[in-house]
C-alpha positions in Angstrom: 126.8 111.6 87.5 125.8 107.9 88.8 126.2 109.6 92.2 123.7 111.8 91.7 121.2 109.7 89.2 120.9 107.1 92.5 121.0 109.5 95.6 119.5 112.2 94.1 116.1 112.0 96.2 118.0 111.6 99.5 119.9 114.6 98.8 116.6 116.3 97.6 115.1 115.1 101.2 118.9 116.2 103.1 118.5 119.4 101.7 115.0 120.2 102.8 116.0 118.4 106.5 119.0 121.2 106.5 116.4 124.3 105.8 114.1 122.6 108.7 117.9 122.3 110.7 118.0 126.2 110.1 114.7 127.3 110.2 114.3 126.0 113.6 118.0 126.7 115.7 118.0 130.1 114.3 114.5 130.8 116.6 114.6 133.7 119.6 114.1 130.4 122.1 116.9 128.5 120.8 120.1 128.5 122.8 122.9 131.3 120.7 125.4 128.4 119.6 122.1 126.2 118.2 122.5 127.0 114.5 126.1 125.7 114.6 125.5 122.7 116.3 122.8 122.1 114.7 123.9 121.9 110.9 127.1 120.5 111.9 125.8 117.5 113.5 122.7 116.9 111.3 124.6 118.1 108.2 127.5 115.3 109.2 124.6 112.6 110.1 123.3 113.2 106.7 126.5 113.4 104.7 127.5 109.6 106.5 124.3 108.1 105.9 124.2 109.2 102.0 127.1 108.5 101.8 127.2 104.9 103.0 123.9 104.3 100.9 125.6 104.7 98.0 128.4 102.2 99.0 126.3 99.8 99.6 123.8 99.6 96.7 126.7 100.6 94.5 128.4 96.9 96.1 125.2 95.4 95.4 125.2 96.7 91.7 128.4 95.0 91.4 127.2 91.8 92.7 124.1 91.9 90.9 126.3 92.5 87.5 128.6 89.7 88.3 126.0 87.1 89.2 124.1 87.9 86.1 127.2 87.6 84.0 127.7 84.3 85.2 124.3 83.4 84.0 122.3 82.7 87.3 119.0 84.5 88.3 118.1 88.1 89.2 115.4 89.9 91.0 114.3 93.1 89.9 111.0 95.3 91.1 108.6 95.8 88.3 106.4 98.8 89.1 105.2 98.5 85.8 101.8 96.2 86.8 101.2 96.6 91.3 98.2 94.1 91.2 100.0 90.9 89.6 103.7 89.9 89.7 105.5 92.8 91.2 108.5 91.0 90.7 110.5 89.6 87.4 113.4 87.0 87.1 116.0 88.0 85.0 118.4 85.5 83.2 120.8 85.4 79.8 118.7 82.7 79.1 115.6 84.3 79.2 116.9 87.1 76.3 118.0 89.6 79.0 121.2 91.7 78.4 122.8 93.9 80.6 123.3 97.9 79.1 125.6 99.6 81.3 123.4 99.7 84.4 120.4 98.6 82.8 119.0 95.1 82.1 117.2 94.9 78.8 114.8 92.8 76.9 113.4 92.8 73.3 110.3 90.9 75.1 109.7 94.4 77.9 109.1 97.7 76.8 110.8 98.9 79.6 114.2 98.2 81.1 115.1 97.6 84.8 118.3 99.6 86.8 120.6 97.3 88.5 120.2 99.0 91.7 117.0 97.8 92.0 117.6 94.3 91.7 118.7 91.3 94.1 120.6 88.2 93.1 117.7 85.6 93.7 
């Protein structure tokens, strides 16, 4: 389910590039074989990159989890205000605990996902 909760707009976006893949190698002007190597190599281009995007930020998840654990400084993206302070600075010390995936505060009416955070 985490798979899908963190990738599930660059599948969203794969899927529509497939129908676009389809749409356009099964055309009268394309070449007869197009449609097959079309999807195969855009579909395995896609599949890879996902794929390694959800290694990577789920390596940074960990990091960011660890770090935080060991009481130094995260920081996460607040969308919340976009003229003032787009970031915050998590910290134990600062009342922050960590939910699962999820940094929370009694002082923010809104918690933060560890995958959009950077250790500082």
């Amino acid at each position: 389910m985490q798979f899908l909760e963190l990738e599930g707009g660059y599948l969203a976006i794969a899927i529509f590039t497939l129908v676009i893949t389809a749409f356009v190698t099964t055309r009268s002007f394309m070449a007869k074989n197009s449609f097959k190597k079309g999807m195969l190599s855009v579909g395995s281009f896609l599949t890879l990159a996902i794929l390694l995007h959800y290694f990577i930020t789920m390596a940074r998840m960990e990091e960011v989890k660890v770090t935080f654990e060991s009481g130094s400084n995260i920081i996460c993206e607040s969308r919340a205000i976009r003229k003032v302070a787009q970031t915050i600075i998590i910290n134990q010390e600062l009342g922050w605990k960590l939910e699962g995936d999820i940094f929370v505060s009694n002082e923010h009416e809104r918690g933060f996902h560890a995958a959009r955070c950077i250790v500082e």
